[in-house]
N, C-alpha and C positions, 0 to 999 in steps of 0.2 A: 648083484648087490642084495645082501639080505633085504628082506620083508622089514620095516618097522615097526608090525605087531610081532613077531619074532623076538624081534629084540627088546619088546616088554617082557616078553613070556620067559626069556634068560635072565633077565633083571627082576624076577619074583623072590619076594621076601626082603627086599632093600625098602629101604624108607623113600617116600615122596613127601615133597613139601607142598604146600600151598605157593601160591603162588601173590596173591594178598598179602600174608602174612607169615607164610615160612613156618606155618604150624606141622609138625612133622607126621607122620601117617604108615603105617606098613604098607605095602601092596605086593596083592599076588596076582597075576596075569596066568591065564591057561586057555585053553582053544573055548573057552564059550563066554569069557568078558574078565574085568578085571575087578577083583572087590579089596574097598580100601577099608583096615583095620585102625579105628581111631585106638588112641591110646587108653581112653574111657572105657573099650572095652565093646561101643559101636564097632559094626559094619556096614558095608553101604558095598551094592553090586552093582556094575557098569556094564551091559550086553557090549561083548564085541564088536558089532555092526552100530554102536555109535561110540566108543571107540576111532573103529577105521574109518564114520565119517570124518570125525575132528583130525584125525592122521590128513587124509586125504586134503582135504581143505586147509589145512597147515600147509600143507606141501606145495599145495597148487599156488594158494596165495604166496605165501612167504612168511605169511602174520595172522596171527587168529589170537583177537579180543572177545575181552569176557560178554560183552554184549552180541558178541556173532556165535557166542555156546548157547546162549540162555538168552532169548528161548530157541532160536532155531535149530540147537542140535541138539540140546537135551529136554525141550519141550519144556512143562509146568514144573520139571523136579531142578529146583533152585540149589540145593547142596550140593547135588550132582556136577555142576558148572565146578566149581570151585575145587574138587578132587579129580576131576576128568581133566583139566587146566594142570594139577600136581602131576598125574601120569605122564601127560601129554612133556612137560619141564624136564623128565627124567630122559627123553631120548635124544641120541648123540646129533649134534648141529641145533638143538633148539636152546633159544636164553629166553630170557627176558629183557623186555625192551625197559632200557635205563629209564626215561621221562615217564612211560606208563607204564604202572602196575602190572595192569589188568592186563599186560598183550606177550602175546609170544614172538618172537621171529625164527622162523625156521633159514639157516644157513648152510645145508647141504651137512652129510657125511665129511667130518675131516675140518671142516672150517677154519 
């Protein structure tokens, strides 16, 4: 099975939403992190290795809310949560959890 940072890194230049609020975003993915292009004309760069922690910890759990990004995976950077949650939306078997916002479910490849 492919990698799941792989398969951000073929999904470059496609839009991510937020996940709050469905505000929509470029992203480009490449071997050293992902940075997300606001339509304002912001950027905002996300290292790969956090990234693949939120991959990883999606995976493991099943679920990953905004309070288990921020702060313990993106530490004091509070925008970051919120566009690292968009990427994280974009990969195949992950939704959103209908009653909360804020949370992802991960449901395998193929779901």
């Amino acid at each position: 099975m492919e990698n799941l940072y792989d398969q951000l890194i073929r999904m470059s230049e496609l839009n991510c939403y937020t996940v709050s609020r469905d505000i929509p975003a470029r992203m480009k993915a490449d071997a050293h992190g992902v940075t997300i292009n606001y339509q304002s004309g912001g950027e905002l760069f996300i290292p790969r290795a956090i990234v693949e922690t939120a991959i990883g910890r999606l995976v493991r759990q099943r679920s990953l809310n905004k309070d288990e990004v921020h702060p313990e995976i993106t530490s004091e950077h509070g925008p970051m949560t919120d566009r690292l949650m968009a990427v994280l939306r974009m990969l195949p078997g992950v939704e959103i959890k209908k009653k909360v916002l804020r949370e992802l479910v991960y449901r395998g490849p193929g779901y």
